[in-house]
C-alpha positions as CSV (number, residue, x, y, z in Angstrom):
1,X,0.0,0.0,0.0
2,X,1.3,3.6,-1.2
3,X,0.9,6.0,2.1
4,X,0.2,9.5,0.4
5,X,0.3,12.4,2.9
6,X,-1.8,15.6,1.8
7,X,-0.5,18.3,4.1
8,X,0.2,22.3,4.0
9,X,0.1,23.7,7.8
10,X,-1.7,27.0,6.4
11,X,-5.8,26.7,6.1
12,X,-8.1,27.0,3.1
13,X,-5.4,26.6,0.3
14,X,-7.5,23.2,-0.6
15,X,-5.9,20.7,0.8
16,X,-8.9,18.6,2.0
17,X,-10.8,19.1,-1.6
18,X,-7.8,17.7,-3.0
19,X,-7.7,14.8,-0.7
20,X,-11.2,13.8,-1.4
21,X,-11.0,14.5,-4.7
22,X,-8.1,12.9,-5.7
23,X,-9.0,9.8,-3.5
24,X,-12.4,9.6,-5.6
25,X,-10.0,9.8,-8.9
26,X,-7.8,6.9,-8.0
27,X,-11.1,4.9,-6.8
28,X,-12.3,5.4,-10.3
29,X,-9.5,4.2,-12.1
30,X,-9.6,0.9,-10.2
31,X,-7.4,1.8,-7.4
32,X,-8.3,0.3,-3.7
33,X,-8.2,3.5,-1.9
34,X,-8.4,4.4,2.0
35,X,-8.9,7.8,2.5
36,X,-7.7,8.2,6.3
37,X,-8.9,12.1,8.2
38,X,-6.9,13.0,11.1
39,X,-8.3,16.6,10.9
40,X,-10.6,17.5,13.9
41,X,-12.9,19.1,11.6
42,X,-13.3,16.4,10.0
43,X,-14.0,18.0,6.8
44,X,-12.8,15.0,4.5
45,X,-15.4,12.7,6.2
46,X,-18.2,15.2,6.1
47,X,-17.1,16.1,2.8
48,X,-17.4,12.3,1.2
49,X,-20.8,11.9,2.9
50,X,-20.2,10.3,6.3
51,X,-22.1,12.6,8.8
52,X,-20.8,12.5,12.5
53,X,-23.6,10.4,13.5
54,X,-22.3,7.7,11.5
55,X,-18.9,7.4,12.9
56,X,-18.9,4.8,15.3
57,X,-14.9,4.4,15.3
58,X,-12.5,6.8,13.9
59,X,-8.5,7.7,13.5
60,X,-8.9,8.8,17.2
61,X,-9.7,5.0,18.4
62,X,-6.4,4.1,16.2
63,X,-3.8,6.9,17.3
64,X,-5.5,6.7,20.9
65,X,-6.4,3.2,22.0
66,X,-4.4,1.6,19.3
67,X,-8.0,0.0,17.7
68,X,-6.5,-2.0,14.4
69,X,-7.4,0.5,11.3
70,X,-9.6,-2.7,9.8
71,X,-11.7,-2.4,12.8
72,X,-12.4,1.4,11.6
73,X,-12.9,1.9,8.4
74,X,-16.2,2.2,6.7
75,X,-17.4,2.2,3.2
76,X,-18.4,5.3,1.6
77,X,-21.0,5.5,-1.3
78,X,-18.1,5.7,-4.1
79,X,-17.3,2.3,-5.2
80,X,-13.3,1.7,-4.4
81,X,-13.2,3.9,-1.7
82,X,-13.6,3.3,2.2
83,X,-12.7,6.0,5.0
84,X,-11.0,5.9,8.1
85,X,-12.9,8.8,9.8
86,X,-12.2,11.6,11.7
87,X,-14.2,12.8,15.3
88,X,-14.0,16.1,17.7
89,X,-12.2,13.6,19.8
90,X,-9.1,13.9,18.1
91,X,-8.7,17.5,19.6
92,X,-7.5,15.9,22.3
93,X,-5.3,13.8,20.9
94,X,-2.4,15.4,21.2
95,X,-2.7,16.1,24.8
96,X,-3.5,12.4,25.3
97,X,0.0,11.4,23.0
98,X,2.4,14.4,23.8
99,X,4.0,11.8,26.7
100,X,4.0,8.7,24.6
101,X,7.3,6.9,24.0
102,X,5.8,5.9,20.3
103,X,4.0,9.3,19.9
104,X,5.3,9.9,16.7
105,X,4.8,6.4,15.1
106,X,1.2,5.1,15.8
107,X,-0.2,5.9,12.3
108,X,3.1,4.4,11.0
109,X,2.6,1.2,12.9
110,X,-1.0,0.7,12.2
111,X,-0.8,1.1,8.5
112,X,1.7,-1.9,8.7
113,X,-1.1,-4.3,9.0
114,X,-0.8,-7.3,6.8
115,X,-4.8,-7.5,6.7
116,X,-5.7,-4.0,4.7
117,X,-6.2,-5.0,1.3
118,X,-5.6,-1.1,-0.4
119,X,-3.6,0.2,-3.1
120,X,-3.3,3.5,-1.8
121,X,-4.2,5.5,1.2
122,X,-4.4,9.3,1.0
123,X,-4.0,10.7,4.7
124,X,-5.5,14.7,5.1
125,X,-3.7,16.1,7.9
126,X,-4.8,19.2,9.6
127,X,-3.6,22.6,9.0
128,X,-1.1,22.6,11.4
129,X,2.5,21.3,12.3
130,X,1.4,18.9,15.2
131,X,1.6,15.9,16.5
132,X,-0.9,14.7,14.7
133,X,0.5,16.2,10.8
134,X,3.7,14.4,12.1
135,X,2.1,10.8,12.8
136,X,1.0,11.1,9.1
137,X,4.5,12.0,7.9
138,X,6.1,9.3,10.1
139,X,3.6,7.2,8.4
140,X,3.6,8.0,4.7
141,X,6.0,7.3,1.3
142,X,5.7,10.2,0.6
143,X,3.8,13.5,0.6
144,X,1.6,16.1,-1.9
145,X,1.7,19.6,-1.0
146,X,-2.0,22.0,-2.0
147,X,-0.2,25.5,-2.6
148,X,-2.6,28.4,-3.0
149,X,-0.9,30.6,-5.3
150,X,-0.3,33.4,-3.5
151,X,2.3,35.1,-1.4
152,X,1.9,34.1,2.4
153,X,1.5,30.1,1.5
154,X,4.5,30.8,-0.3
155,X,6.1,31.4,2.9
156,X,4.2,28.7,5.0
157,X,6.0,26.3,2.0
158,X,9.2,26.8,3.4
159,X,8.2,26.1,6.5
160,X,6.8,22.9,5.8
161,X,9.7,21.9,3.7
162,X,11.9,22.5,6.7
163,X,9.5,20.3,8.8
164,X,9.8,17.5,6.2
165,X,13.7,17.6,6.3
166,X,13.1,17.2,10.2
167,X,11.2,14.2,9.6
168,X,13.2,12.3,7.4
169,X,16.2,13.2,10.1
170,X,14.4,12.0,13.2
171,X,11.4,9.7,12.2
172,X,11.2,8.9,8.7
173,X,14.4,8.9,6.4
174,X,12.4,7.5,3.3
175,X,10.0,10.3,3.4
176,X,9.8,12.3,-0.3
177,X,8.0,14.4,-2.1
178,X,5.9,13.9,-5.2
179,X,5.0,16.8,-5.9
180,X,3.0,20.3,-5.3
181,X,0.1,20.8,-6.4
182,X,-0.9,24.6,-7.5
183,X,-4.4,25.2,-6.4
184,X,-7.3,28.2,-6.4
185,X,-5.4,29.5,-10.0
186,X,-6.7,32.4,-11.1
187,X,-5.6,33.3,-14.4
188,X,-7.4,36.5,-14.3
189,X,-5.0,37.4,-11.6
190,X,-1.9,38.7,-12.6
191,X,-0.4,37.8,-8.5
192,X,-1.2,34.4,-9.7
193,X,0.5,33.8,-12.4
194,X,3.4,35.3,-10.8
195,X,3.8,32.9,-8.1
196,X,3.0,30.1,-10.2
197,X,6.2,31.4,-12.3
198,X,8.3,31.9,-9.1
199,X,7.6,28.3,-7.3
200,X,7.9,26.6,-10.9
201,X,11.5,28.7,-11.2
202,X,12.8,27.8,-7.8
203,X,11.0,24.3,-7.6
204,X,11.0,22.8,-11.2
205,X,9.5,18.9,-11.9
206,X,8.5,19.4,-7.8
207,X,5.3,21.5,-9.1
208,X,2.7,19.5,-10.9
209,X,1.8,20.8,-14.5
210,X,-2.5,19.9,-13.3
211,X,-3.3,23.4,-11.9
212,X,-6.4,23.4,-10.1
213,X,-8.8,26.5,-10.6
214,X,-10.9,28.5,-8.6
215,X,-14.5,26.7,-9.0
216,X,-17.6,27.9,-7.6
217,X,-18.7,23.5,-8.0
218,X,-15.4,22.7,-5.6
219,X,-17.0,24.9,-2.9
220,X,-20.3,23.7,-3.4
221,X,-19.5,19.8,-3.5
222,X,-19.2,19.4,0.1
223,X,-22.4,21.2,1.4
224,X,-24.1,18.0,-0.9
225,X,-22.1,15.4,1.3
226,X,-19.9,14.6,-2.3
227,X,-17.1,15.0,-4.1
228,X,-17.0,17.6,-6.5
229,X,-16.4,14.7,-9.3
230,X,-19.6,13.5,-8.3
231,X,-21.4,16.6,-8.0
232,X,-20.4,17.7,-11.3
233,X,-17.8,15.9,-13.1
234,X,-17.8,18.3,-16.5
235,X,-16.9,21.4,-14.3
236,X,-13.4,23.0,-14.6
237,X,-12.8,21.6,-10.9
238,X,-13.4,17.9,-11.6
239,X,-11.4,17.9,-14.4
240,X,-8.4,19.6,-13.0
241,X,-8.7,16.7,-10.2
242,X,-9.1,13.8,-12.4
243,X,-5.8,16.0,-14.9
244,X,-4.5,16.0,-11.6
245,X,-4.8,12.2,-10.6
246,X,-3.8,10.8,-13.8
247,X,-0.2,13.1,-13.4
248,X,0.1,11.6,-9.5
249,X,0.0,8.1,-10.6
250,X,2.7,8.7,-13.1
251,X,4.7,9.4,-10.6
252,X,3.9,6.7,-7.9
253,X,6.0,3.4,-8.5
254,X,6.2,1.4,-11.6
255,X,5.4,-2.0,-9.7
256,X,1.8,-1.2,-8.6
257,X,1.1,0.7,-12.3
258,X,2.2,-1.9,-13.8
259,X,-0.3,-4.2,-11.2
């Protein structure tokens, strides 16, 4: 199984519309996906149609109590795709780890299970540097980056690339990058194209050619408990995402492609 972090610790550059998105992609190419939330929002699992009500276990039990991740997931109504949920619990989560010997590893060591029969798992972290992002960097291959094109996430990107050297020092010295992913691109805007051409000058083959566009249909997906590739899979939106997917799994290893 491929462990795909999607993480930016600045808010509302798109990073959970691009996990859910992106997770409905691969599910549609014939990809077993698990789509794991450890955001306390819990946007991700609102956002593919699993209300609170209906999560009876969640990444809390796993991080928390140590509850195998098989014992957790749940379907969702997209063929290919299950979720491992997210809960308010998990806003104490951090508290409840901070003194833990294995703090940092109990995402990685779940996802070792022999018995969880995906492809791929796609893990939204929240918009933050804690001890929750880092589980899902401990825990992951590798790691897509949402960048809002416009000045201040440029300089929350450094940040996080400084965090991610960390990681692979401390915790997790196969950890890479496959790439980051330009999102809310407005070509009308002439800021935007201008940090597009900066990251793509100091970054190169890093940034994904798939831009994603501001949509009106990628804000109104979520509201209607769908992805926006559900909700309307001819918009601009959807098709960036699915542009989008098609460019990640070029870049994922040739064994499982070739699978």
């Amino acid at each position: 199984m491929i462990r795909i972090a999607i993480a930016n610790q600045k808010g509302g550059v798109g990073k959970t519309t691009t996990a859910i998105n992106v997770a409905t992609a691969l599910a549609a190419t014939g990809w077993r996906t698990l789509l794991i939330d450890i955001d306390p929002q819990g946007n991700a699992s609102t956002g593919i149609g699993v209300s609170a009500s209906a999560r009876n276990a969640s990444s809390y039990d796993v991080l928390v109590d140590g509850v195998p991740v098989s014992q957790c997931v749940m379907p969702t109504k997209i063929p290919g795709l299950d979720l491992l949920a997210a809960t308010v619990d998990l806003s104490g989560a951090e508290v409840e780890l901070v003194n833990g010997e294995d703090r940092a590893h109990r995402l990685q060591r779940a996802l070792r299970a022999p018995d969880l029969p995906y492809d791929v798992c796609l893990i939204d972290c929240p918009p933050s540097l804690g001890l929750l992002t880092l589980n899902a960097l401990t825990a992951a291959d590798t790691l897509l980056v949402p960048l809002q094109c416009e000045f201040f996430a440029l300089e929350g990107l450094s940040q996080l690339l400084t965090t991610v050297e960390r990681v692979q020092q401390r915790f997790n010295p196969d950890l890479g990058i496959i790439g980051i992913a330009l999102t809310m691109f407005d070509r009308r805007n002439r800021l935007t194209e201008q940090v597009s051409e900066d990251v793509r000058s100091c970054l190169g083959q890093l940034i994904f050619e798939t831009t994603i566009p501001r949509n009106v249909r990628l804000s109104e997906a979520p509201s209607h408990g769908v992805p926006a590739l559900i909700y309307d899979h001819a918009c601009a939106g959807s098709r960036a995402y699915m542009a989008l997917a098609r460019e990640l799994i070029t870049r994922l290893p040739e064994k499982r492609k070739a699978a």
